[in-house]
Backbone as numpy.savetxt, mean C-alpha at the origin, in Angstrom:
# Nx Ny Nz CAx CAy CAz Cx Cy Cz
12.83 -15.45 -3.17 11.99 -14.27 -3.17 12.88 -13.02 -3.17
12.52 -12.23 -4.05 12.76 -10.72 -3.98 13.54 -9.84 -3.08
14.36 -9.09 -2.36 13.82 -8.63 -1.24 13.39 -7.07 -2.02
13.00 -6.05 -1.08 12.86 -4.75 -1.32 12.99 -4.04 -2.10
15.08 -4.11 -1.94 15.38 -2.62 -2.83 15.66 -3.37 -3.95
15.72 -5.02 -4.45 15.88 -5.44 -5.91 14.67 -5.05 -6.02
12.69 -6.01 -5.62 12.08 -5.08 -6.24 11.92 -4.09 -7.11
11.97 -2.91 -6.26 11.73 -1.58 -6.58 12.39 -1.11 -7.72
13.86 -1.79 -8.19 15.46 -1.47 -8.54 14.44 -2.13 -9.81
14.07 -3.45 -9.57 12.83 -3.95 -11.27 12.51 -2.87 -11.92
11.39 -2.30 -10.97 10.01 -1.64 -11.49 10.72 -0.30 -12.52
12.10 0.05 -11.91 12.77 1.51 -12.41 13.33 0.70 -13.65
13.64 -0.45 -13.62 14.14 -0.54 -15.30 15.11 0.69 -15.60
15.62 0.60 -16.94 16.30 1.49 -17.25 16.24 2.95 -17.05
15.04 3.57 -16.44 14.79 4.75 -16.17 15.83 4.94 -15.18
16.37 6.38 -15.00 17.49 7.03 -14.03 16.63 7.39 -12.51
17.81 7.12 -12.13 17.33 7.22 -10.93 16.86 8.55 -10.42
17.03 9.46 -10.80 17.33 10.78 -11.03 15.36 11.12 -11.75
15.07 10.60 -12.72 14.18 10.34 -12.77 12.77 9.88 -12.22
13.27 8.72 -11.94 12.07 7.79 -10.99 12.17 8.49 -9.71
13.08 9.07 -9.48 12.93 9.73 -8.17 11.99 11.14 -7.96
12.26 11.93 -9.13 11.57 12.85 -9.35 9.87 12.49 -9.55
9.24 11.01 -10.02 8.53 10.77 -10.48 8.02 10.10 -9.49
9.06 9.81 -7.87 8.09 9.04 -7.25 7.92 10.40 -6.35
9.26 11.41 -6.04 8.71 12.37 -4.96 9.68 12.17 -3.64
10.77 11.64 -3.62 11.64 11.62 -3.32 12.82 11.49 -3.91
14.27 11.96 -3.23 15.54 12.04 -3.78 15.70 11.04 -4.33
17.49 11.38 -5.21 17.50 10.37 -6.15 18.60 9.59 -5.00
18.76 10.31 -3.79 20.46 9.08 -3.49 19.31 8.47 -2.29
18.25 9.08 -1.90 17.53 8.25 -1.08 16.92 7.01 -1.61
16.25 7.28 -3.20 16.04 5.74 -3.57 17.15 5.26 -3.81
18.69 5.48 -4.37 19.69 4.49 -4.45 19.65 3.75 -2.88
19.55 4.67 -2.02 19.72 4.00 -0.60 18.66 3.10 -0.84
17.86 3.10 -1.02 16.33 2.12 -0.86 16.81 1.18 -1.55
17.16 1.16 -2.76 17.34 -0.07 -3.70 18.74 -1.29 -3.05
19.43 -0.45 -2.47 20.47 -1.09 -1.86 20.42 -1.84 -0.63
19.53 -1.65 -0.16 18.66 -2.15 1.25 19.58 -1.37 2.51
20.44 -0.41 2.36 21.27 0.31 3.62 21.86 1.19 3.40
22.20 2.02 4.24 22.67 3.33 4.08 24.09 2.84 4.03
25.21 4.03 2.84 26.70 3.15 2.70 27.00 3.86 3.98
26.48 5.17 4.46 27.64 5.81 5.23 27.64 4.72 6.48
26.77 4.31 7.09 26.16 3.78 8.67 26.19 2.59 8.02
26.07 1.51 6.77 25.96 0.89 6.97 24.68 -0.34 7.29
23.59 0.52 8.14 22.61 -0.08 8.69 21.74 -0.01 7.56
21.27 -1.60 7.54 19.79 -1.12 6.73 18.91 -0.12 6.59
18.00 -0.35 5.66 16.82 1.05 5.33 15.90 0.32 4.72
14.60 0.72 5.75 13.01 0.66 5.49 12.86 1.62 5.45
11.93 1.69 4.04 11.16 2.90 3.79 9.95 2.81 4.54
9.46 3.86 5.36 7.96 4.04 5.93 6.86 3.95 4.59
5.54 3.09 5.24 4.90 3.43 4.58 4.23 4.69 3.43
4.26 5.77 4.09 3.69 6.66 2.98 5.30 6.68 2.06
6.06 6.63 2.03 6.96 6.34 0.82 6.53 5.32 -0.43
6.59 4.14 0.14 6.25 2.98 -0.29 4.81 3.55 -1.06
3.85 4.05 -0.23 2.67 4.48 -1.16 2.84 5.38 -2.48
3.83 6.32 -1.65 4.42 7.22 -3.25 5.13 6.27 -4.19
5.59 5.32 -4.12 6.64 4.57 -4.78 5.54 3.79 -5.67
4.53 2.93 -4.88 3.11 2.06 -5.89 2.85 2.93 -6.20
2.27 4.21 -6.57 1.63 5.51 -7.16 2.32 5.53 -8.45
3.85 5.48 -8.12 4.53 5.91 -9.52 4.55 4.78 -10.11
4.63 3.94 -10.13 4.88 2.66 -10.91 3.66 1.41 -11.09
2.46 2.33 -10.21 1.16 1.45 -10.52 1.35 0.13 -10.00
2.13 0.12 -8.71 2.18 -1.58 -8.83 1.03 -1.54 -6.86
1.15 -3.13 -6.87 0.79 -3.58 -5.33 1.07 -2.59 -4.20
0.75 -1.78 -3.62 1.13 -1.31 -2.20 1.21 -2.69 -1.29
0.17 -3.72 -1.21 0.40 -4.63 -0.44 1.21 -5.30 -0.65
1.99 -5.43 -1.70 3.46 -6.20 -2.11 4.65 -5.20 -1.28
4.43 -4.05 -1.67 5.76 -3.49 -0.86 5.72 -3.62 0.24
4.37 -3.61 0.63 4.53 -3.29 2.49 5.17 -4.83 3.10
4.71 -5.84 2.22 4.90 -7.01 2.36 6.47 -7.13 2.65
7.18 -6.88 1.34 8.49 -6.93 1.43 9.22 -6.32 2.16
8.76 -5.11 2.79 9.39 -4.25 3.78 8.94 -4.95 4.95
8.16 -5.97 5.34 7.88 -6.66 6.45 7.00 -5.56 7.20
6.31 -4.64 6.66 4.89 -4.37 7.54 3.85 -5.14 7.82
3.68 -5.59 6.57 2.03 -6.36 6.15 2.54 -8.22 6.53
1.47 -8.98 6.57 1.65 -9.96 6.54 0.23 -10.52 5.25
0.20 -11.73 4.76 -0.45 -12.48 3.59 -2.20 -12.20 4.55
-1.84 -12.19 5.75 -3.87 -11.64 5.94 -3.69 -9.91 5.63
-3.24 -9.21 6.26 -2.97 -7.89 5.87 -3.13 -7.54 4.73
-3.01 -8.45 3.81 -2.25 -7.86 2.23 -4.10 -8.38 2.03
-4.78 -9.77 2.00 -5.57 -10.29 1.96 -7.14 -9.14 2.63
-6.58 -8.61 3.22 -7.71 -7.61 4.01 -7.33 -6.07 2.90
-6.47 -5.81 2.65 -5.80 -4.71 1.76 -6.44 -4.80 0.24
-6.77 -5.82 -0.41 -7.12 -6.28 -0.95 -8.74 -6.30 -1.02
-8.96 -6.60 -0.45 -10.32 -6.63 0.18 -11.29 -5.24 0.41
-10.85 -4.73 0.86 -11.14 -3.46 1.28 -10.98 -2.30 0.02
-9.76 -2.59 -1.18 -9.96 -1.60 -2.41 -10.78 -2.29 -3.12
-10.99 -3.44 -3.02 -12.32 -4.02 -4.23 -13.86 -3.61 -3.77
-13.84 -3.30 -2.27 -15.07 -2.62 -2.23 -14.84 -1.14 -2.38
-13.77 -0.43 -1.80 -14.05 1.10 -2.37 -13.89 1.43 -3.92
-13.34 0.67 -4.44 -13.64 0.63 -5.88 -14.81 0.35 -6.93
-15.66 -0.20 -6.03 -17.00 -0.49 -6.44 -18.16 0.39 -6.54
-18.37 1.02 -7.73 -19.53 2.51 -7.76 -20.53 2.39 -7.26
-21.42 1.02 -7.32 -22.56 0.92 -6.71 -22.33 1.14 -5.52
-21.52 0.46 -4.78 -20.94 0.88 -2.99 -20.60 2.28 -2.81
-19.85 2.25 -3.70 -19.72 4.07 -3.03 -21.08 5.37 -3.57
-22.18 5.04 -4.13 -23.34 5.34 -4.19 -23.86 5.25 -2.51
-23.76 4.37 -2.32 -24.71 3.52 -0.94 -23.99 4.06 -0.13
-22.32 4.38 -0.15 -21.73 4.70 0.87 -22.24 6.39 1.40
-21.95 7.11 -0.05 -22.31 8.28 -0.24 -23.45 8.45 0.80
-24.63 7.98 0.97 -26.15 8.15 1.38 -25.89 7.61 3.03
-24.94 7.38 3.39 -24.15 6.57 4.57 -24.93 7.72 5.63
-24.44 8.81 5.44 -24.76 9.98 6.32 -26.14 10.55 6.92
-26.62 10.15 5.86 -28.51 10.45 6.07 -28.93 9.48 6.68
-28.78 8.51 7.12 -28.84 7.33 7.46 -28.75 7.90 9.21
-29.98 7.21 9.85 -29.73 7.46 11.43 -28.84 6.67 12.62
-28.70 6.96 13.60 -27.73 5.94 14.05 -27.82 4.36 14.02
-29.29 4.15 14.73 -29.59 2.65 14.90 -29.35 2.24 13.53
-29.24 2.61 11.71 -28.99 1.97 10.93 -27.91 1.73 10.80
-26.76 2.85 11.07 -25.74 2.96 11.09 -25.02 1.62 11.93
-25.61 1.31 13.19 -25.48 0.61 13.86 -25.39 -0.59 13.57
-26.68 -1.54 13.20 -27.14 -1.99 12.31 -25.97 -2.76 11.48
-25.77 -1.76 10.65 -24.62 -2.33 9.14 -23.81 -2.60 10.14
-22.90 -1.91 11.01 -21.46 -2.47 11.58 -21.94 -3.54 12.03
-23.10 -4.25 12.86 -22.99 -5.25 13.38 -23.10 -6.42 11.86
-23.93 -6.10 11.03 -23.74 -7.06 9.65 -22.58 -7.39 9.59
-21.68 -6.23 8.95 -20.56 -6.22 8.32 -19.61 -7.11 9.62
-19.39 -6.96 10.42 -18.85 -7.55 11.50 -19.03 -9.40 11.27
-20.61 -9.97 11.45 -20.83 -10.75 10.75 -20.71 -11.52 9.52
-20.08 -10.73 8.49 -19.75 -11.06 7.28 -18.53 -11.31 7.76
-17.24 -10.69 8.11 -15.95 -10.75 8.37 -16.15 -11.64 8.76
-16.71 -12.15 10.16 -16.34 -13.44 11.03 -16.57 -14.93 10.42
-17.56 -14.93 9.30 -17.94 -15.66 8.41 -16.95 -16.30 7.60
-15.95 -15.27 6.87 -15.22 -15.18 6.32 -14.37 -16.36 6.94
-13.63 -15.78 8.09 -12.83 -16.48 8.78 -12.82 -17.79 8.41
């Protein structure tokens, strides 16, 4: 398996670093650091924090739950719930229904969380 900074070091292909860096929104010697998995001066490894990693899937359209994965945030339910959760906000009819969420009084409000709660445990 992969680790991290090969990943990422893929997705840039021949593009400069100098580039992809500009294109993800951070420096260009901070992603060399990233791709290398450690800083040369210290030595010590380097995880990128999440909202990086989010700028980084942004630019290159790929998995956020793959990076977080590889950076050892997420685990295969994490990624599995990550997953889960953009196939319903991605869904227009849902976000119609979600939209109308507000007009909705508490006890309904109520209501759905205990469903939805039910559906999850189902799942399991």
């Amino acid at each position: 398996m992969k680790n991290l900074g090969e990943f990422i070091k893929e997705l840039r292909g021949k593009e400069s670093l100098r580039d992809a860096a500009k294109r993800i929104g951070i420096s260009h010697t901070y992603l060399d650091t990233v791709e290398k998995g450690f800083d040369k001066r210290s030595g010590k490894p380097i995880n990128p924090t999440p909202e990086t990693l989010k700028m980084i899937s942004r630019a290159y359209n790929c998995d956020y739950g793959e990076l977080m994965k590889l950076a050892d945030y997420w685990n295969e339910e994490d990624i599995t719930e990550e997953k889960e959760f953009q196939a319903f906000a991605n869904d227009p009819e849902l976000e119609r229904w979600y939209r109308k969420l507000p007009e909705s009084d508490e006890e309904d409000v109520r209501k759905l969380r205990e469903m939805w709660e039910i559906i999850r445990r189902d799942k399991r």
